[in-house]
TORKOL-4160 file (C-alpha; in steps of 0.2 Angstrom, whole numbers, padded with zeros to 4 digits, m for minus):
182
<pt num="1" X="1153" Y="m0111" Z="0365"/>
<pt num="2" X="1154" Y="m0107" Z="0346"/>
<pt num="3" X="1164" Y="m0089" Z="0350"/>
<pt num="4" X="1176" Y="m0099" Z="0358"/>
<pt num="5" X="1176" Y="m0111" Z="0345"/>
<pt num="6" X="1177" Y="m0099" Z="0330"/>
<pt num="7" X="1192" Y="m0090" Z="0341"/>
<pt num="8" X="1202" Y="m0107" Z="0341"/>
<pt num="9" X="1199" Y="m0111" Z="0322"/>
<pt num="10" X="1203" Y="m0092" Z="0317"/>
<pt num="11" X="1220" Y="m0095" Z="0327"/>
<pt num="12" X="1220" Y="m0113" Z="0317"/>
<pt num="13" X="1218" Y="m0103" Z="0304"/>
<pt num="14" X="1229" Y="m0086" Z="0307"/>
<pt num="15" X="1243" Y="m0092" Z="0321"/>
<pt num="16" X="1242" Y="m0082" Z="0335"/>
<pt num="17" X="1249" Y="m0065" Z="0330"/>
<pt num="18" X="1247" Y="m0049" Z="0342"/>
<pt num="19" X="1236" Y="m0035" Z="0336"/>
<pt num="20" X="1245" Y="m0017" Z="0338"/>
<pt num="21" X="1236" Y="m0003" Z="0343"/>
<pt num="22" X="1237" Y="0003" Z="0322"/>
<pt num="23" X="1233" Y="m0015" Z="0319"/>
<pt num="24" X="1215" Y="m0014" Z="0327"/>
<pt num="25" X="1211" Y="0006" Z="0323"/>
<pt num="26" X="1214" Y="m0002" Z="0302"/>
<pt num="27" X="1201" Y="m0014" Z="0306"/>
<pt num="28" X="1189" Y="m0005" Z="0315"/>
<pt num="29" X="1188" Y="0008" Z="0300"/>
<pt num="30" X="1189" Y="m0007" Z="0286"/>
<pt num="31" X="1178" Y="m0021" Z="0294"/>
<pt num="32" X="1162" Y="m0023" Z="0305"/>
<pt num="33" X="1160" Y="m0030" Z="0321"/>
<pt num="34" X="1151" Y="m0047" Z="0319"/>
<pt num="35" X="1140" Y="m0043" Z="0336"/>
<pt num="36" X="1134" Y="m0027" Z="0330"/>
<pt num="37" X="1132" Y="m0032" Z="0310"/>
<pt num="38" X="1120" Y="m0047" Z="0315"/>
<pt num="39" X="1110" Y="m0034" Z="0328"/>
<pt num="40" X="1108" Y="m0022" Z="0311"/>
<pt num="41" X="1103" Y="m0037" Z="0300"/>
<pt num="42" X="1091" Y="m0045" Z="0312"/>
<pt num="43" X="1103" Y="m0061" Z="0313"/>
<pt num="44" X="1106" Y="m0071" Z="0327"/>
<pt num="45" X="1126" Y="m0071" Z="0330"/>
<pt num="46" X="1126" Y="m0088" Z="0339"/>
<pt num="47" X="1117" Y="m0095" Z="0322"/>
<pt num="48" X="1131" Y="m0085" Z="0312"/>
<pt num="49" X="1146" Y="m0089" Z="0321"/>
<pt num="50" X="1138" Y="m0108" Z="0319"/>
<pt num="51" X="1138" Y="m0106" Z="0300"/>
<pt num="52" X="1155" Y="m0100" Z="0300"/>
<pt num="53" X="1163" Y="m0117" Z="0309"/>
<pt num="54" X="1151" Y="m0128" Z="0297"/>
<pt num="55" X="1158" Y="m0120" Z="0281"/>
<pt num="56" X="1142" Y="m0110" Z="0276"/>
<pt num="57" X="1150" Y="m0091" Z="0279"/>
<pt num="58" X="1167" Y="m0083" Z="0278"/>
<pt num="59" X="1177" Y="m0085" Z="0294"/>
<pt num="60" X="1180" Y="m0068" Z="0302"/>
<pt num="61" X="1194" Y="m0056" Z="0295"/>
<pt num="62" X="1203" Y="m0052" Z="0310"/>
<pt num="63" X="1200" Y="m0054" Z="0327"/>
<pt num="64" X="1202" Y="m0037" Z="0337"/>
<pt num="65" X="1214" Y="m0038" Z="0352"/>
<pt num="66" X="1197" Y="m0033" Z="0364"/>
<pt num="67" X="1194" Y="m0053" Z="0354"/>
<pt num="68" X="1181" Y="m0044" Z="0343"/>
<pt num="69" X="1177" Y="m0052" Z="0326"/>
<pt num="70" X="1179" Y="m0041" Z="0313"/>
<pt num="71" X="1169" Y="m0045" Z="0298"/>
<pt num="72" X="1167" Y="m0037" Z="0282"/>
<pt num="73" X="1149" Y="m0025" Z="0278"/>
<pt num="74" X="1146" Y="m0036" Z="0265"/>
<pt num="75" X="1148" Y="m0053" Z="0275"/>
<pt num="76" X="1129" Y="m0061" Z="0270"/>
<pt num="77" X="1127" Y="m0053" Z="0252"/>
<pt num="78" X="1132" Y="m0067" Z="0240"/>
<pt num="79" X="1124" Y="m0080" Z="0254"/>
<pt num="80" X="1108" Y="m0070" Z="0253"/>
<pt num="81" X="1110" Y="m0069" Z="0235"/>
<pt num="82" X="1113" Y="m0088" Z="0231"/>
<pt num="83" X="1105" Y="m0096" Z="0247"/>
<pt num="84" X="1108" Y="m0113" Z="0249"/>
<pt num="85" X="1117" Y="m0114" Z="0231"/>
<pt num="86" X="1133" Y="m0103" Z="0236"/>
<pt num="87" X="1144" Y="m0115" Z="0233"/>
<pt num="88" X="1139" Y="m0121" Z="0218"/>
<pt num="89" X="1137" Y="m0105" Z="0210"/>
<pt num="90" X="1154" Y="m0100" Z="0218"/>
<pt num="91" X="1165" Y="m0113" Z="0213"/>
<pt num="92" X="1156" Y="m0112" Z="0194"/>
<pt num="93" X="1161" Y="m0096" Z="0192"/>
<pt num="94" X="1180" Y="m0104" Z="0187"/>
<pt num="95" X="1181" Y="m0115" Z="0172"/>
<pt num="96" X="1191" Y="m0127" Z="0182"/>
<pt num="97" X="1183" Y="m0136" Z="0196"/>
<pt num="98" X="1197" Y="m0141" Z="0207"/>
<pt num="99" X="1201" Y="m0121" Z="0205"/>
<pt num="100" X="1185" Y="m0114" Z="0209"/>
<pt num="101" X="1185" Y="m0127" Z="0225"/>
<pt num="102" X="1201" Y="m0121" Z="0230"/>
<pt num="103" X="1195" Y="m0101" Z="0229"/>
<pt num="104" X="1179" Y="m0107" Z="0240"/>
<pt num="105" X="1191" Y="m0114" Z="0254"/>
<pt num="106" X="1201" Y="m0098" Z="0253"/>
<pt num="107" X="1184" Y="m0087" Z="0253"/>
<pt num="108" X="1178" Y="m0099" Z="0268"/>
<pt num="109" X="1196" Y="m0094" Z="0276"/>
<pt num="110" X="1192" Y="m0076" Z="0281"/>
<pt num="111" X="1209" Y="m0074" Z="0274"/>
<pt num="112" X="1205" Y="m0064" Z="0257"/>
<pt num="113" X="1205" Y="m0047" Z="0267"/>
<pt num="114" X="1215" Y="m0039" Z="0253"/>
<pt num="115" X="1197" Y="m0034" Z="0244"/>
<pt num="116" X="1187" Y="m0023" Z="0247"/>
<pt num="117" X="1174" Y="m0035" Z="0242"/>
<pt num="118" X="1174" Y="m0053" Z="0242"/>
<pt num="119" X="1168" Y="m0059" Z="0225"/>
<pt num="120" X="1172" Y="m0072" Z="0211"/>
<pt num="121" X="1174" Y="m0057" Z="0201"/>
<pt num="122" X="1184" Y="m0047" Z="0212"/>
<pt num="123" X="1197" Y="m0064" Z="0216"/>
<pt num="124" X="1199" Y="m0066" Z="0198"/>
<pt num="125" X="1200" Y="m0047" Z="0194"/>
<pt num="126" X="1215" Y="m0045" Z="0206"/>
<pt num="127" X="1226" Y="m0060" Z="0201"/>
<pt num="128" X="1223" Y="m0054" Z="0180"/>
<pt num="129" X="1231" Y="m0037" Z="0188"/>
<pt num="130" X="1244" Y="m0048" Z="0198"/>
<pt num="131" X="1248" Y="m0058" Z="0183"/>
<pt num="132" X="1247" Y="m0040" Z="0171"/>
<pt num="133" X="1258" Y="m0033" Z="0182"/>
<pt num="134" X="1271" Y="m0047" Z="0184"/>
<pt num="135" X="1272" Y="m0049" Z="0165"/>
<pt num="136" X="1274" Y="m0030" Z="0159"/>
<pt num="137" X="1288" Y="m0021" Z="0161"/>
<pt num="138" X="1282" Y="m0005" Z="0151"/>
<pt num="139" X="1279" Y="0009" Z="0163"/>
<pt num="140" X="1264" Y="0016" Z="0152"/>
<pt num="141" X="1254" Y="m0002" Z="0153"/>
<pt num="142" X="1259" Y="m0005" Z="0170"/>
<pt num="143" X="1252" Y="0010" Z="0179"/>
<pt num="144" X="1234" Y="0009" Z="0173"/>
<pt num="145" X="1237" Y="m0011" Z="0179"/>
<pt num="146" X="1245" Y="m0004" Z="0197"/>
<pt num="147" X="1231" Y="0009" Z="0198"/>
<pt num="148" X="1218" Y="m0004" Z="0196"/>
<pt num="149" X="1224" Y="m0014" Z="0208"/>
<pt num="150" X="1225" Y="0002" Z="0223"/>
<pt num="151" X="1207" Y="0003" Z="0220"/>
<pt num="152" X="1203" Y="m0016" Z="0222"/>
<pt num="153" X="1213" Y="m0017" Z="0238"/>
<pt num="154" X="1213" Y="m0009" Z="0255"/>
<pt num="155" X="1227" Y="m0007" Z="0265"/>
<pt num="156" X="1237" Y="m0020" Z="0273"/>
<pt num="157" X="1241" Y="m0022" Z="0293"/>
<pt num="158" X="1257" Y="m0026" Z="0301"/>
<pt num="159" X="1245" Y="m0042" Z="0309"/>
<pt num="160" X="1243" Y="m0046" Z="0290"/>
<pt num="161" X="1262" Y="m0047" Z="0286"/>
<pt num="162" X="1263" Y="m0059" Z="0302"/>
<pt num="163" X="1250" Y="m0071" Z="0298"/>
<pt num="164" X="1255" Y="m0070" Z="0278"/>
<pt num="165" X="1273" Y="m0074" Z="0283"/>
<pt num="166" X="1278" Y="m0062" Z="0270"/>
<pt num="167" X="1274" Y="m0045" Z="0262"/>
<pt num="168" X="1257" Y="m0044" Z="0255"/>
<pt num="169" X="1251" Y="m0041" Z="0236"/>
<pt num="170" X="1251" Y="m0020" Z="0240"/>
<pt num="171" X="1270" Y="m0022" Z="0246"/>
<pt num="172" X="1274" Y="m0033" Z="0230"/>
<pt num="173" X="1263" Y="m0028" Z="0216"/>
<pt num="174" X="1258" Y="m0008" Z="0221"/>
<pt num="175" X="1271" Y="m0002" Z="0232"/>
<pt num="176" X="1286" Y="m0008" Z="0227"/>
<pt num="177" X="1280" Y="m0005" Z="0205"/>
<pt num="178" X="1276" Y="0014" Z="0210"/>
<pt num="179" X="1294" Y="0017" Z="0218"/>
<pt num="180" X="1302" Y="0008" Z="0202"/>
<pt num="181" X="1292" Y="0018" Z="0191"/>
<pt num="182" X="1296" Y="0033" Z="0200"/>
């Protein structure tokens, strides 16, 4: 019952978008499929799909169109580094609380697939860009900022514009900078 469940909250999450054909080759070359990942790590899937709807683990990234969740490599390495004290130690990693708890409900989300990986430092790192780059308009300090920010992020999907409702941070902040600068 808990892949059912962790299908309807994703779609809670998400909407229900359609994945194209581009949509599910991106994520099978950027993600994991949560099945396999578990086989690899010794875990039981039915246990991680269970601490995913209590709030314990990331929500999947995408689900496939063949209804595969997609997962990121990285999925249990800050819960296998902090244990039972991931949330404490996630939401301290802002110096405001109410911040930090809103970053652990996005994180918990499955939403933040524009990292390559998922860490305070990483969430942080990209909105100092985003900010950089939204508050400089010399070409010569934006690029390094722009170039910085390619490296952080993966590409985006179609599905990802969809469920966003708008144009991602690689359309706004990548993108669109290069063709001004160019």
């Amino acid at each position: 019952m808990s892949r059912e469940e962790l299908r309807q909250r994703y779609l809670d999450i998400n909407g229900d978008h359609p994945m194209s054909e581009a949509d599910d080759a991106y994520v099978t070359r950027q993600f994991r499929v949560l099945e396999e990942l578990c086989v690899e790590q010794d875990r039981e899937v039915e246990a991680v799909r269970r601490l995913m709807l209590d709030g314990e683990l990331p929500m999947p990234g995408y689900l496939r169109s063949d209804g595969a969740e997609m997962v990121p490599a990285d999925l249990f390495a800050l819960a296998d580094e902090h244990g039972d004290g991931l949330r404490e130690w996630f939401v301290g990693q802002w110096s405001d609380v109410a911040t930090g708890n809103e970053e652990w409900d996005s994180y918990l989300s499955g939403q933040y697939v524009c990292l390559h990986s998922v860490t305070p430092t990483t969430i942080q790192r990209k909105d100092q860009l985003v900010r950089g780059i939204d508050s400089t308009t010399d070409p010569a300090e934006l690029k390094p900022l722009v170039d910085e920010l390619d490296e952080l992020e993966p590409e985006f999907t179609t599905y990802d514009r969809l469920r966003f409702g708008s144009p991602v941070s690689r359309d706004t902040h990548i993108t669109a900078v290069r063709a001004r600068l160019h």
